[in-house]
C-alpha positions, 0 to 999 in steps of 0.5 A: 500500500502506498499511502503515507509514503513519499508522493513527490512531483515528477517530471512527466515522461516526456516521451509521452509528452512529445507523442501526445503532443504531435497526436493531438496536433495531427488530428487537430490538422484532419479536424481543420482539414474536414472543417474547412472542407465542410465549410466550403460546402456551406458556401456552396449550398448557400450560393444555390440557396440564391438560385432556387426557387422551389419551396421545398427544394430550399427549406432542404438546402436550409437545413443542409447549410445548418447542419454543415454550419454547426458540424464546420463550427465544431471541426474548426474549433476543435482542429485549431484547439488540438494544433494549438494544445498539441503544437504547445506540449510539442514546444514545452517538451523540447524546451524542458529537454534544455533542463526548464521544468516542464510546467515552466515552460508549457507556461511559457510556450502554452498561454497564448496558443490556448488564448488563440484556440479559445478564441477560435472554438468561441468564434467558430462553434459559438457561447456552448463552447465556453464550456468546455474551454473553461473546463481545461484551462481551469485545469491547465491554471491548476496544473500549471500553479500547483508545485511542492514547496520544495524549500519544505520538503528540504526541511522535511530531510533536514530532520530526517537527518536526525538532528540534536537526537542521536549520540552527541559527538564525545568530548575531546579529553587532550591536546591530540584527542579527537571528538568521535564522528557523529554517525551519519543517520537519518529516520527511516520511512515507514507506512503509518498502520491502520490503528494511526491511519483511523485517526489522521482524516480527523487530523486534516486531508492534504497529500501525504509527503512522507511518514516515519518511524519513531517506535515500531507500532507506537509512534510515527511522524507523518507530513501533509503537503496541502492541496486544492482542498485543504491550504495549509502543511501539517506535520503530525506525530501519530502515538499509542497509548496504553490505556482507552482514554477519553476522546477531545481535542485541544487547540489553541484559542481562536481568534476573532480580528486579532482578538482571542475568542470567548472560551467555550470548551472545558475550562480550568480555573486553576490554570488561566493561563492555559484557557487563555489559550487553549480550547479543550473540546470533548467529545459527545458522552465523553466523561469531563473528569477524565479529560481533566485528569488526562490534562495534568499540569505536566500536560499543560505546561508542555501545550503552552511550551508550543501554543500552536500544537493540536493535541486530538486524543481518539481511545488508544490513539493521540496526535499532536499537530502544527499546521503551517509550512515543513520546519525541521526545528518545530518537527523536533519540538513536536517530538519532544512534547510527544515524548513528555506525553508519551512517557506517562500515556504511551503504550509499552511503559512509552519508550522514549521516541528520543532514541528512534527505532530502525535509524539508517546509516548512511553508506559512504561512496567507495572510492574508485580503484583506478583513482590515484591519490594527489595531495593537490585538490582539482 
């Protein structure tokens, strides 16, 4: 199963491109081709028209030039609408093999050609072909304007990288000593089970970036790139607990025009601070009691410590969340108060997720053979 792992943006086959664009740009020709053909058989018919007297015989020539005016619309609009959009992949495509991005350079190559063929399907076929012009260039603009940020998922392998958790680099003791190399390792990716995958759809949709492992069946981390229906990045640990708890959700305080809103959720009057900026919510039938007992004053302190996370709790299964774009030190500080928590509700005593399981080490490139030492670097 795919999901949660790695959806990255690739280039398309251009291969497939060129093809599909000369095949849309050949059948646009034929179609002009037909069109223009029918096109001179309504000139003619409407010639005869001037010439013929019978009723009968025109009414039918009337109908003949009609039908021969729509079907030459449509052969028209549809030819210059495949020459234009096929002739544009064509133009793209062999402008991204000099290394432009592909979506860069239909951008380029592709915008005034598809004006021109919207021009032409409206002025051959009339208004309905709106329709389905609207239709692909609303497509195209999505296609065009939606790209990952990449400068995110830069950030996303930053923290792969495993940074201020693994074994710090031994002191050096003397004059010669050497402090130990830092290990070079990263998190290793891994499919979230179905137990954290249950819970995520409350989290938010979006695309799924990458996932990985913390503590093998307890505790993962996952990044949700947005897309057309959800705006914003998340980042989320993913943990399980010991014990069924109460299900709520606390999140920060919404705010109304800058200004935090009135708290209507769970209060607690003997922490203000903390519902000053968190909206604790529970869920329908669930006991109150055991929301606040769940929200001890170590809980609420970590909240506060980072006032933009999202703490859901659904049964056995918690997520603590921050919305807005990939940053390799907010996914670090959301690791570390999901370790607070997990340390008191995890599932397995909760193990610290500060030492991971299944860290990778990273290989180091062999030196070729046949490569010579020299002290003068090229």
């Amino acid at each position: 199963m795919a999901s949660l792992s790695s959806f990255p943006d690739p280039e398309p086959n251009r291969g497939i491109i060129l093809a599909s664009g000369l095949a849309l740009a050949v059948a646009g020709g034929i179609a002009r081709s037909v069109g223009l053909e029918d096109e001179a058989a309504f000139e003619k018919a409407k010639s005869e028209l001037a010439t013929v007297r019978d009723k009968a015989a025109r009414d039918e020539l009337v109908v003949k030039q009609e039908q021969l005016d729509f079907r030459s619309g449509v052969e028209l609009s549809s030819g210059w609408a495949g020459i234009a959009i096929g002739g544009s992949l064509l133009a793209a495509g062999l402008v991204s093999l000099a290394g432009i991005r592909f979506r860069r350079a239909l951008l380029v190559v592709g915008l005034l050609p598809f004006i021109a063929a919207s021009y032409f399907a409206v002025f051959h076929a009339g208004p309905e072909a709106l329709v389905p012009v609207t239709l692909v260039g609303v497509a195209a603009c999505l296609y065009l304007s939606w790209e990952s940020d990449q400068r995110g998922r830069n950030e996303v392998k930053a923290f792969a990288g495993f940074p201020g958790r693994h074994a710090k680099s031994a002191a050096a003791s003397g004059y010669r000593d050497r402090p130990t190399a830092k290990p070079a390792v990263s998190l290793s990716e891994a499919v979230i089970p179905a137990w954290g995958q249950r819970v995520l759809p409350e989290v938010g949709g979006g695309k799924f970036y990458k996932s990985f492992l913390l503590k093998k069946d307890l505790a993962y981390v996952a990044f949700v790139e947005a897309d057309v229906t959800d705006i914003s990045d998340y980042t989320t640990v993913v943990l399980r607990f010991e014990q069924k708890e109460a299900s709520f959700v606390a999140r920060p305080l919404p705010l109304d025009d800058g200004r935090p809103m009135a708290n209507t959720g769970l209060l607690f009057r003997e922490d203000r601070e903390f519902s000053a900026e968190y909206l604790v919510e529970v869920a329908p039938g669930e006991n109150q009691t055991r929301v606040r007992e769940f929200l001890v004053q170590s809980v609420r302190d970590e909240l506060l410590g980072l006032p933009d996370v999202w703490l859901r709790v659904s049964g056995t299964v918690a997520t603590l969340t921050r919305f807005g774009r990939f940053e390799a030190k907010k996914a670090e500080e959301l690791v570390e108060i999901a370790d607070a928590i997990f340390a008191d509700y995890g599932a397995e005593g909760g193990p610290s997720l500060m030492e991971p399981d299944g860290l990778v080490k990273k290989k180091k490139s062999k030196p070729k053979s046949n490569e010579a030492f020299s002290p003068i670097a090229t």
